[in-house]
C-alpha angles and dihedrals in degrees: 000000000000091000091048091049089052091048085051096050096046091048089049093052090054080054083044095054100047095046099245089131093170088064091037092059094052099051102048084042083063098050085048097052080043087048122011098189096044087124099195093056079057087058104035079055088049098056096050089051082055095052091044086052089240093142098162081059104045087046101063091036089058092050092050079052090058097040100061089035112033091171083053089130092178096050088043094062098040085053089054095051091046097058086040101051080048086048099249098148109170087040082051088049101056094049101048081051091062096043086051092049092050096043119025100176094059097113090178083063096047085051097057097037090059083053085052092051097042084058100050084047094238087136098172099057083041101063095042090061094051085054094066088042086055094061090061111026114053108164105044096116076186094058099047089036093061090038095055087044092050083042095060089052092066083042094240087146098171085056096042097054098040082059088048089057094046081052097056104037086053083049137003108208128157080235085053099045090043088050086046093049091047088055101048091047083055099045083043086060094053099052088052084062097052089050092246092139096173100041077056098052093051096042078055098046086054092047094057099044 
């Protein structure tokens, strides 16, 4: 039957690969009923139920996946994607945190991890997740755009506004002017508290330009 259920699977990624993901289902729905704990027939399930927009589905295929395999990296983080594009953010959370715990070097992860965090409004951990992503990846505007913006929460201007710049050199856009100039007002502002009248003149002068 395991050999059934391989035979199954290969035949259902050639399906996979071609986008007949009818095809594709059934198949892979085969190779599972031959062998229930092939973990790679459960994601492969998964990620059909994804492309039909069947969430509830792919869902609950991703976390068999996981159960059988709770070292499964890949179904982790498209679990992960799946509860946050439905805006489940805790569910998303916890599952970027496993894929972060399995596999520490996966700066996409890190990435998206920081996004869950910025919208639960939890900016510091935010910001040191972005951190990691940073070292990898050096020409997302997205990315530095949503790390200056956590990092003014926190009202770490300077940063805030070194990130915006980045932004807005990877890409200029008018979002990413608007998001630079808002930064520099704020870091001005800053500066006026801590009496640096000229740092916040010039931080002015380059928010208005």
């Amino acid at each position: 039957e395991k050999a059934g259920a391989e035979i199954e699977f290969l035949r259902g990624m050639i399906y996979f690969k071609r986008n007949e993901n009818a095809s594709a289902l059934a198949a892979f729905e085969k190779s599972i009923k031959l062998d229930p704990n092939f973990a790679e027939a459960h994601y492969y399930r998964a990620a059909i139920f994804d492309r039909l927009k069947r969430d509830t589905e792919a869902v609950a295929s991703y976390g068999e996946a996981v159960l059988i395999d709770p070292k499964f990296s890949p179904a982790w983080f498209d679990l992960a994607v799946a509860h946050y594009n439905a805006g489940r953010y805790e569910e998303s959370l916890k599952a970027y945190r496993r894929v972060v715990e399995i596999d520490t070097t996966n700066a996409q992860a890190h990435a998206n991890l920081a996004g869950v965090y910025r919208q639960l409004e939890r900016f510091k951990e935010a910001n040191a997740e972005y951190k990691i992503a940073a070292e990898t990846i050096k020409t997302d505007p997205d990315l530095f755009s949503e790390w200056g913006f956590c990092l003014g929460k926190v009202n770490d201007w300077e940063k805030a506004v070194a990130r915006l710049n980045t932004a807005k050199d990877l890409s200029p856009s008018a979002v990413d002017f608007t998001n630079l100039g808002w930064g520099y007002f704020n870091a001005a502002l800053e500066d006026i508290r801590n009496k640096k009248e000229a740092e916040a003149k010039a931080k002015l002068i380059e928010g208005k330009e």
